[in-house]
PAZAPA-4460 file (N, C-alpha, C; in steps of 0.05 Angstrom, whole numbers, plus 32768, in hexadecimal, padded with zeros to 4 digits):
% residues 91
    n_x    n_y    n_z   ca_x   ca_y   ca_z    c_x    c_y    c_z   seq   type   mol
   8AB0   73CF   828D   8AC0   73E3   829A   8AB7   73FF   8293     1      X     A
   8AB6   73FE   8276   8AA8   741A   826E   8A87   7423   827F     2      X     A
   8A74   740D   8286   8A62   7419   8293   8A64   741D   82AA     3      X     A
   8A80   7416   82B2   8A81   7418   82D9   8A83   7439   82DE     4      X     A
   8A9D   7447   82C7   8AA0   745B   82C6   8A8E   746D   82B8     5      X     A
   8A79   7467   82AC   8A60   7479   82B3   8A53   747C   82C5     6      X     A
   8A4A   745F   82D5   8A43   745B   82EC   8A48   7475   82FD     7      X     A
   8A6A   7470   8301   8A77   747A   8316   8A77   749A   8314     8      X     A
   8A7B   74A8   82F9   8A73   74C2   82F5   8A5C   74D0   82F4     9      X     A
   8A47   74BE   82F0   8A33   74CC   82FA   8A23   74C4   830D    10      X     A
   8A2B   74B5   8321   8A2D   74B3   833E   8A3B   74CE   8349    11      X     A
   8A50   74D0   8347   8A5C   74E5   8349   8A59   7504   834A    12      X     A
   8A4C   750D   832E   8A3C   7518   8328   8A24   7523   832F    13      X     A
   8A14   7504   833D   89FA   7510   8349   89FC   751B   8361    14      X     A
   8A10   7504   8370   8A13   7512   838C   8A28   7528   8397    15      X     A
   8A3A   7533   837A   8A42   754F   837E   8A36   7565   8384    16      X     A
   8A34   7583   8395   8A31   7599   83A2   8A39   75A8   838A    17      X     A
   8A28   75BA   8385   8A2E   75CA   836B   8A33   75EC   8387    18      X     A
   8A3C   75FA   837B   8A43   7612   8387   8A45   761E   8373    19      X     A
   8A33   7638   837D   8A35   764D   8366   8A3C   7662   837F    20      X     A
   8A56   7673   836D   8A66   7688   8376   8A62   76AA   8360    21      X     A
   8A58   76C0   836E   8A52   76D0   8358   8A65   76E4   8363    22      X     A
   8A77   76E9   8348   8A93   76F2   833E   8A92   7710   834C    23      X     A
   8A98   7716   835A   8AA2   772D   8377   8AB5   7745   8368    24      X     A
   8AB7   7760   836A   8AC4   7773   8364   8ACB   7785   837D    25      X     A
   8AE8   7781   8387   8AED   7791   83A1   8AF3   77B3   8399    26      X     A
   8AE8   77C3   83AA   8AF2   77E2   839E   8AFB   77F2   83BA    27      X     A
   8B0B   77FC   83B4   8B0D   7820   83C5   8AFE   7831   83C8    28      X     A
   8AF7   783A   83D2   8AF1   7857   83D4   8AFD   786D   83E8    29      X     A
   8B02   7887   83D9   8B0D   789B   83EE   8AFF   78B2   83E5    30      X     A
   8AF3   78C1   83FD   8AE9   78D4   83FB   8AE4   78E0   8416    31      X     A
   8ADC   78FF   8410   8AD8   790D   842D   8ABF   790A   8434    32      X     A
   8ABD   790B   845B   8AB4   7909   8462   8A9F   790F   8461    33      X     A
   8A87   7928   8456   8A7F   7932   8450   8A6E   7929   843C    34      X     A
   8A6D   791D   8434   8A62   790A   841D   8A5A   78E7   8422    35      X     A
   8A62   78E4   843C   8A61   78C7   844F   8A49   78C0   844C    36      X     A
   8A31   78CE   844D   8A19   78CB   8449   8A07   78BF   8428    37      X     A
   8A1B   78CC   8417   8A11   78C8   83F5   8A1C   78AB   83F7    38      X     A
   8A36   78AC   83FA   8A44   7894   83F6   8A33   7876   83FE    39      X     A
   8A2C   787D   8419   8A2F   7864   8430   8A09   7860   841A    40      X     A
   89FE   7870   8417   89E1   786E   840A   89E3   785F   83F0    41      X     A
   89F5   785F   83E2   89F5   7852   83CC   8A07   7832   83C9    42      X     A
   8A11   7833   83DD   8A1E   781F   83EF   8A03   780A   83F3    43      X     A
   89F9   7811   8401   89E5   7803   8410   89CA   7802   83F7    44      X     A
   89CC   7818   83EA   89B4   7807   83D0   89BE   77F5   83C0    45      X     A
   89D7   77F6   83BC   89DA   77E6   83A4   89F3   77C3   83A5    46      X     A
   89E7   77C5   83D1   89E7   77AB   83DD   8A0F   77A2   83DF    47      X     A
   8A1B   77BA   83DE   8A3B   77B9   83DD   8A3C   77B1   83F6    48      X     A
   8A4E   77A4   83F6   8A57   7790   840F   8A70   77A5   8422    49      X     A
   8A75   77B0   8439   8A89   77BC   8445   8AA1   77A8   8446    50      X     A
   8AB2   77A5   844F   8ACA   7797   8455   8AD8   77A9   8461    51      X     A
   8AD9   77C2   845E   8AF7   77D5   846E   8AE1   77EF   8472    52      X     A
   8AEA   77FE   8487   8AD6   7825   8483   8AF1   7825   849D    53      X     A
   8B00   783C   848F   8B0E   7857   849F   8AFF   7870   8499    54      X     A
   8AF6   7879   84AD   8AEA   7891   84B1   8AFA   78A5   84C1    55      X     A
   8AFD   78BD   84B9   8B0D   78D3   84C2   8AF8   78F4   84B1    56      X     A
   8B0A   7902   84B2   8B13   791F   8499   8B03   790F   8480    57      X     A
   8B1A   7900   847A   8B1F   78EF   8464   8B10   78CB   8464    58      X     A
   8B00   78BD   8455   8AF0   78AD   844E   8AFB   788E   843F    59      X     A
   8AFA   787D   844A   8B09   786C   843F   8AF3   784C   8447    60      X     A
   8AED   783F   8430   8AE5   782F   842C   8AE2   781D   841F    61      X     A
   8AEC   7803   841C   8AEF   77EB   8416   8AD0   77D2   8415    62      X     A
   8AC8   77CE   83FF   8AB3   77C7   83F9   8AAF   77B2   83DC    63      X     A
   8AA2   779A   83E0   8A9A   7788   83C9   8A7D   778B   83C3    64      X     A
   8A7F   7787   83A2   8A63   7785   8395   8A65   7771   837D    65      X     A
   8A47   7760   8381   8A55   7757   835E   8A54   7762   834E    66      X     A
   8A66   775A   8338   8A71   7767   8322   8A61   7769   8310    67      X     A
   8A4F   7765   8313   8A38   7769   8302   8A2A   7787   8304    68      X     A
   8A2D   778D   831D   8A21   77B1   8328   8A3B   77C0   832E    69      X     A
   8A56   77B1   8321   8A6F   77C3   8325   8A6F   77E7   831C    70      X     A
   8A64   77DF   8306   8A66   77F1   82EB   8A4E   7801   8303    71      X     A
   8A3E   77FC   8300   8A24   7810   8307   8A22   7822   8323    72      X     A
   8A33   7816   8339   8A3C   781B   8350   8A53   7832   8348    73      X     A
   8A64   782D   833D   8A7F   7839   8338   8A77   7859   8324    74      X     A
   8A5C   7855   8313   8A57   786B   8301   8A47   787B   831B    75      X     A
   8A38   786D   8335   8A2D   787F   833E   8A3D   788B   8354    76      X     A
   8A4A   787E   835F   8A64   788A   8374   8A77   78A3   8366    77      X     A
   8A7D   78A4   8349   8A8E   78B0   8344   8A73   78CF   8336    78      X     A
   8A6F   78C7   833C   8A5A   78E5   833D   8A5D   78FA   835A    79      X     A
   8A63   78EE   836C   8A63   78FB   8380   8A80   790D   837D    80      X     A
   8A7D   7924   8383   8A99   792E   837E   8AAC   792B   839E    81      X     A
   8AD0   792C   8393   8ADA   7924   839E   8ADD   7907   83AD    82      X     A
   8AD4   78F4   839D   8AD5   78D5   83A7   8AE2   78CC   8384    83      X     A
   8AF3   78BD   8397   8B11   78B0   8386   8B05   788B   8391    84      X     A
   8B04   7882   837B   8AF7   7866   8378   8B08   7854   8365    85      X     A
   8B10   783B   8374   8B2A   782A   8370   8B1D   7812   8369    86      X     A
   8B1D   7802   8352   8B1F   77E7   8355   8B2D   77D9   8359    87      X     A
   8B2C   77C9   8373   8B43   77BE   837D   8B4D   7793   837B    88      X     A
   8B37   7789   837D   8B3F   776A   8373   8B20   7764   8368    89      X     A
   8B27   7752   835A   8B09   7741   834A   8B09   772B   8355    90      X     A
   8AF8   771C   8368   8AFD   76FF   8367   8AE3   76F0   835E    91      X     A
***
């Protein structure tokens, strides 16, 4: 009985689907218009994903990165003056 249930677990085992998921950091951003250009550039180097952009006066964008380039994204966005930067969910 005991070797059926090795059997059976690594049967199991072999023909399981492994999925690897890399751990996501959702953020805000608000800033003026005027600066759409710095922003959206460092956006796009450092491979941030969009999810939301209101564009007006006023700048608003909704964006995932992994959490691994959270920190490094967030030190170079908050250089830009007048941009207010939110972390908003981790998944």
């Amino acid at each position: 009985m005991i070797n059926a249930y090795k059997r059976a677990t690594k049967d199991a085992l072999d023909k399981a689907v492994i999925i690897t998921k890399m751990v996501q950091e959702e953020y805000v951003i608000l800033f003026d218009y005027i600066v759409m250009n710095k922003v959206m550039k460092i956006l796009k180097e450092d491979n941030a994903v969009i999810i939301q952009q209101d564009s007006g006066e006023s700048c608003r964008i909704v964006f995932s990165i992994r959490k691994n380039s959270g920190q490094k994204i967030s030190a170079r966005l908050q250089k830009i003056s007048n941009v207010l930067l939110t972390l908003q969910n981790v998944y």
